[in-house]
C-alpha positions, -999 to 999 in steps of 0.1 A, spaced: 0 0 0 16 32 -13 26 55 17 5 85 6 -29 60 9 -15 53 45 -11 89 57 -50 91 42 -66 67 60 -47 74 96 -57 110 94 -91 97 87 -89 75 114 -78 100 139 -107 124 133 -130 96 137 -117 88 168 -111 122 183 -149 128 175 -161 99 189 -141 107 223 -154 143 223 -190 135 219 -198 101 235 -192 115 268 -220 146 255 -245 115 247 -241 104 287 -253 141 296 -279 134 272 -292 100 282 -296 109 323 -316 137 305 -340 121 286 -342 85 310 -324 66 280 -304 45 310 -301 7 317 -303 -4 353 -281 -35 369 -308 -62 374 -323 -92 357 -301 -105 330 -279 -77 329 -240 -84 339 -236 -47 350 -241 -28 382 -259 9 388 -273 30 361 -255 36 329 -265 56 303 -273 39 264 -271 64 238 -239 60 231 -250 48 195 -255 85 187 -217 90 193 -205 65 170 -228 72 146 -222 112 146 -185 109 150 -187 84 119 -210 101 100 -191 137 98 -156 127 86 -177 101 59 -198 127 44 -167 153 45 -149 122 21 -181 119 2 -178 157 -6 -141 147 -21 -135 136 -59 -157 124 -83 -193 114 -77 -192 80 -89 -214 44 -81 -199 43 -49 -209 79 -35 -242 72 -49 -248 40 -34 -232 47 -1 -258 75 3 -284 48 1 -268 27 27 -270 63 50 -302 64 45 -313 33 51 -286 28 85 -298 66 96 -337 49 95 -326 20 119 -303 42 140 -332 62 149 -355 31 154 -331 24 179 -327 54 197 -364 52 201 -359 22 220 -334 34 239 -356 61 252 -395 50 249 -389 11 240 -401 -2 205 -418 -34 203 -398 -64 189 -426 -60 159 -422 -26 148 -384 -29 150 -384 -54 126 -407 -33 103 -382 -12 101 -349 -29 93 -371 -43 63 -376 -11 54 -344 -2 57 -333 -32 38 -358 -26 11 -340 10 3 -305 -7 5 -319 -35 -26 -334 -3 -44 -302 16 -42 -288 -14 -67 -270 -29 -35 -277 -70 -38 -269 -103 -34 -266 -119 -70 -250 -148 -70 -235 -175 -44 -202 -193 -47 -211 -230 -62 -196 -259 -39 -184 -274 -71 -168 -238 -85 -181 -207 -102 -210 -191 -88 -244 -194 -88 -270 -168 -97 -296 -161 -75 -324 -145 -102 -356 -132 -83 -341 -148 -51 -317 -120 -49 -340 -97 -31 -355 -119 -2 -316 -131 3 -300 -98 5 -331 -84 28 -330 -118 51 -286 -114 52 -292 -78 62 -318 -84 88 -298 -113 102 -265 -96 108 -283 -62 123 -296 -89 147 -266 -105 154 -246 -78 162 -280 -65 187 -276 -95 206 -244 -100 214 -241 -65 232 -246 -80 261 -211 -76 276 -190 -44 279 -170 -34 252 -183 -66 228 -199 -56 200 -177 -29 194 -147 -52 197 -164 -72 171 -172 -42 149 -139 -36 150 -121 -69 138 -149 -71 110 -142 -35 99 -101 -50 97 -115 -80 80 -132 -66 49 -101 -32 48 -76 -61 41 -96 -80 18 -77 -72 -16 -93 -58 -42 -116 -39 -19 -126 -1 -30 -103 25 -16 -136 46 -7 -149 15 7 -118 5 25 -118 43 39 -153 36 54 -145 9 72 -116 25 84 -140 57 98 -164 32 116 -134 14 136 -121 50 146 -156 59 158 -157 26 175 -126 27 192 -130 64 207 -161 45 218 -146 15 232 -125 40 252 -160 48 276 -175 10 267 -147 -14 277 -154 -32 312 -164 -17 333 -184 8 310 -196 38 317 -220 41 282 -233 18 264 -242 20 222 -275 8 232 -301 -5 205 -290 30 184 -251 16 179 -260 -20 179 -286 -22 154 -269 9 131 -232 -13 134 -250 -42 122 -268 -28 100 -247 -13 83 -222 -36 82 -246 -60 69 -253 -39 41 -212 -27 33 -204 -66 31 -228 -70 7 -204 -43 -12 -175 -60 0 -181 -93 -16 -188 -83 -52 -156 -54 -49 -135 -77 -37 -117 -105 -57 -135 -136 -73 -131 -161 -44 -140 -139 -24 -184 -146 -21 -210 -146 3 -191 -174 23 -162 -145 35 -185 -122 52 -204 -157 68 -167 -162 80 -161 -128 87 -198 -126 111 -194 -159 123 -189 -154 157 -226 -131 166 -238 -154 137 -232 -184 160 -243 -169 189 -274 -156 173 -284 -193 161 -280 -205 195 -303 -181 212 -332 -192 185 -325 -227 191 -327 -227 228 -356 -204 227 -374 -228 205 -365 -259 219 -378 -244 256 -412 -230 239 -399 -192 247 -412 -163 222 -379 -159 198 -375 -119 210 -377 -125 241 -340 -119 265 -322 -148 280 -290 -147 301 -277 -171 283 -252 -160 253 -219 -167 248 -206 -143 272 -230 -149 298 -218 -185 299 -184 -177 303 -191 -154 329 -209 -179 349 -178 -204 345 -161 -178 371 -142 -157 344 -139 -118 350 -158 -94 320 -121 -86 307 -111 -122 306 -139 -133 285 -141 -101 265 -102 -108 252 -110 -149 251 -138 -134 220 -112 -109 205 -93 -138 201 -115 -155 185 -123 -124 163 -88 -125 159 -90 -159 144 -121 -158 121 -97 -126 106 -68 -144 102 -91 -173 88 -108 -146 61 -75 -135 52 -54 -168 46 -85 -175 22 -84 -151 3 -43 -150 1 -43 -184 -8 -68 -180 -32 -88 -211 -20 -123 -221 -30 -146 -216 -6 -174 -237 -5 -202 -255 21 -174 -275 27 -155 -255 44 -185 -240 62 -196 -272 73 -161 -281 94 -167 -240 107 -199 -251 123 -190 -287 134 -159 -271 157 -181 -246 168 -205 -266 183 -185 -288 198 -163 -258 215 -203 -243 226 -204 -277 239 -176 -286 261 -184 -248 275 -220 -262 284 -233 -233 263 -262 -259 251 -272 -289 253 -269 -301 213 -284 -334 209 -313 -333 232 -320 -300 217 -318 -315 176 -344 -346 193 -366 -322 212 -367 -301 176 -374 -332 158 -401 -346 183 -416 -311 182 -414 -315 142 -434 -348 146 -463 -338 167 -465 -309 145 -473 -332 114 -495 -354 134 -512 -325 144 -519 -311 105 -531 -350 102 -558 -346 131 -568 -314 125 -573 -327 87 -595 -360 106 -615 -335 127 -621 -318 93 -632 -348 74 -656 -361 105 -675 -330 101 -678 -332 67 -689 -363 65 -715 -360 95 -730 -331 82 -737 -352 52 -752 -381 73 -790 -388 68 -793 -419 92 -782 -426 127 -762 -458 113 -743 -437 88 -734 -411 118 -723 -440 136 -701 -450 104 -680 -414 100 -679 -416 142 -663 -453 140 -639 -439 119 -632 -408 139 -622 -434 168 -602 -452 153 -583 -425 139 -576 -414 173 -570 -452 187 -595 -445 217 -603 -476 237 -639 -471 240 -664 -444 235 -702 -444 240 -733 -414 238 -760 -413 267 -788 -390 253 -806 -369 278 -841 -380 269 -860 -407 291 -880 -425 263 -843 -432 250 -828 -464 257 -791 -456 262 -764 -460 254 -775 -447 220 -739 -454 205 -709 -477 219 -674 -483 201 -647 -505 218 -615 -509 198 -608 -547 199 -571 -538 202 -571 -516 226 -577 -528 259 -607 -508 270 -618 -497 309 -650 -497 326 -644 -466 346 -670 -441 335 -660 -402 346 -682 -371 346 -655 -347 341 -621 -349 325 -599 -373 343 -560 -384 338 -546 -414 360 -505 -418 362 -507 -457 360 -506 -466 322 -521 -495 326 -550 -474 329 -568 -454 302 -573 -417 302 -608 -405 306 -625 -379 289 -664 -370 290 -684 -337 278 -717 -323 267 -736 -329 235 -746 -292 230 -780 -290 207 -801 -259 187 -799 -228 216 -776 -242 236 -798 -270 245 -781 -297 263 -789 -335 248 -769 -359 264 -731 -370 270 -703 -384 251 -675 -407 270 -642 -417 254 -612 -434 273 -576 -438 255 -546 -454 267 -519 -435 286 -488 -459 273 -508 -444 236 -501 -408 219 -514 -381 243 -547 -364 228 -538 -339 200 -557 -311 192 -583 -322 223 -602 -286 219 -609 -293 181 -621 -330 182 -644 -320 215 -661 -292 195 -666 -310 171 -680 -343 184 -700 -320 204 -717 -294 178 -717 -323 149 -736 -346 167 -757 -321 182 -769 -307 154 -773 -340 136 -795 -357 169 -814 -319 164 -825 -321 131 -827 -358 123 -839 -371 160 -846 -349 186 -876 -328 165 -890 -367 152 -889 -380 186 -908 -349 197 -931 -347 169 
């Protein structure tokens, strides 16, 4: 690099971070004043009240010396599309800083990094092709726009969650802005913003690293993700032909990880996806006894790593394909494992069981759908009886039978006993469940007729050692209202009559 472009990007570099130190500490002022502060409870690893708009300081102290180098030269593609990723990181910056200081639902956050993301793609800034495991490239066609918006929205979210610990995501920004600067072939405006942002970021980290006394908050987070999410996009197709889609998963892999986790785990316990755990990567390693600075240097090194990783790829010019990913995500699961981040493999069974009563349940529901059909249809008792028989032993109940609430009726007026299913003579007047499974699970309810009247009973048993009831609501409803309303038109008026 010739010495000239050196002296350009250091005095660069310096501006950004003499900005950043002089107005980061003017966004604590500002934060106490407007109630924009987090407080040292719950999940959080700090103490006392520190303030969180310290996103507004990065993002000022990056934003002057950038549009001061925009001002410089030619307008070319660059300056015009850069202005477009402004635009669009300037919308989720001030999402965030509504968070910061009113809180903004998980909801219309998202609305707005699609937004956001929707500009970027409209600004010409895409994902077009993806490097082929067998070489060359593929092209993506009309899958180009959900990619580059889902990419986008997955890195902004990334880099959110994994400021969690002091001085983290900046850290992180940093090594990622080092990652794609030394990525030959990379633009020399490009290269120049990157540059800018680790400036700002490391006059930040100067108030942020442990213990901190600001943090970016959900204004820096999501606006460093963002828009790094959107410049690797640039990155890849600036940057030399190996170099895809695949260097910035490298690059991102670390809050990529992490981010997969916390959506596993969520799923696999049943939690809402947004909701906030104490249970990241950091968090862990905290809990194993380490201090914040020892596991906030144990992640820069492995930042450090995934840089040096990028880097020997692309000097070596070696393919990159799902190959290479694959081995990336088999070591880090195992290291997440012998840290006890998760447990894997009952998490991949519980995913897979949840996967099967999810089918079984589109089957039932489909059953409970083609009993009513089918009764409604029904112009005889026996031919009720018929669809109902099937209905049972769809479900595999034991037995089931209907009392009618009429005295000239001889009851039972119906009675099924699967001949392979053991069957009980307990009878129940309200929902029962026994723990020997031996024993059948018990189940009776209301046949519900024209104005609510009520005509009688249904009783069905199942065996515990059996599948569970699945969707219990649907089938009940509509045993109930199905064989009320056939009884009301077809028996109950006749027998009245």
């Amino acid at each position: 690099m010739p010495t000239g472009l050196i002296y350009y990007f250091f005095s660069y570099f310096v501006v950004s971070v003499i900005l950043s130190l002089l107005v980061v500490p003017l966004m604590r002022t500002l934060s106490f004043k407007v109630g924009a502060v987090d407080r040292g409870k719950g999940r959080r690893v700090h103490k006392g009240v520190v303030p969180r708009l310290g996103g507004i300081g990065i993002f000022l102290a990056f934003l002057i010396p950038l549009a001061f180098s925009l001002t410089r030269g030619m307008w070319d593609e660059f300056h015009q599309k850069m202005v477009g990723i402004l635009i669009a990181s300037t919308v989720v910056m001030l999402i965030g800083v509504y968070d910061d200081i009113k809180g903004a639902s998980i909801r219309n956050k998202l609305i707005a990094e699609v937004m956001a993301a929707l500009i970027i793609y409209a600004w010409g800034i895409s994902i077009t092709a993806i490097s082929n495991p067998f070489g060359g490239s593929i092209s993506l066609g009309w899958l180009s726009l959900p990619l580059t918006v889902l990419w986008i929205i997955i890195v902004t979210n990334a880099i959110n969650l994994i400021d969690g610990l002091d001085g983290l995501a900046a850290g992180t920004g940093i090594f990622i802005c080092a990652a794609f600067f030394l990525l030959p072939g990379t633009d020399i405006h490009l290269q120049l913003t990157y540059v800018i942002l680790a400036g700002a970021l490391l006059g930040f980290l100067r108030y942020n690293f442990p213990p901190a006394s600001i943090f970016m908050g959900d204004s820096g987070s999501l606006f460093l993700g963002f828009f790094l999410g959107a410049t690797s996009v640039l990155s890849s197709r600036k940057a030399t032909a190996v170099v895809t889609i695949m260097i910035p998963i490298i690059a991102f892999s670390l809050p990529l990880m992490d981010m997969f986790f916390a959506v596993l785990r969520r799923y696999y316990r049943g939690l809402p996806l947004g909701e906030a755990d104490r249970e990241h990567i950091h968090h862990k390693l905290l809990d194993m006894g380490l201090s914040k600075r020892s596991v906030l240097f144990l992640l820069y090194a492995v930042n450090v790593c995934l840089l040096l990783l990028v880097l020997f790829i692309v000097m070596q010019q070696l393919r990159i394909d799902f190959l290479v990913i694959f081995f990336l995500v088999i070591l880090s699961i195992i290291g997440l494992r012998l840290l006890g981040y998760i447990e894997f493999l009952p998490t991949v069974k519980e995913m897979m069981k949840n996967y099967e009563i999810g089918r079984k349940r589109k089957y039932f529901n489909y059953v409970i759908r083609k009993f009513r059909r089918d009764a409604s249809r029904s112009t005889s008792l026996d031919e009720l009886w018929s669809h109902l028989n099937d209905l049972m032993k769809e479900y595999k109940f034991s037995s089931a039978e209907i009392n009618l609430n009429i005295p000239s009726i001889q009851n039972p007026v119906y009675a099924f006993t699967n001949n392979y299913i053991p069957s009980t003579e307990d009878s129940v007047d309200t929902p029962t469940t026994t723990h020997n499974s031996a024993s059948p699970m018990s189940l009776a309810f209301p046949i519900i007729g024209a104005n609510d009247a009520y005509l009688g009973d249904i009783r069905i048993s199942k065996q515990m050692d059996d599948e569970h009831f699945l969707c219990t609501a649907e089938m009940v409803r509509a045993l109930s209202e199905e064989v009320g309303q056939f009884l009301t038109k077809h028996f109950i008026d006749r027998t009245d009559a």
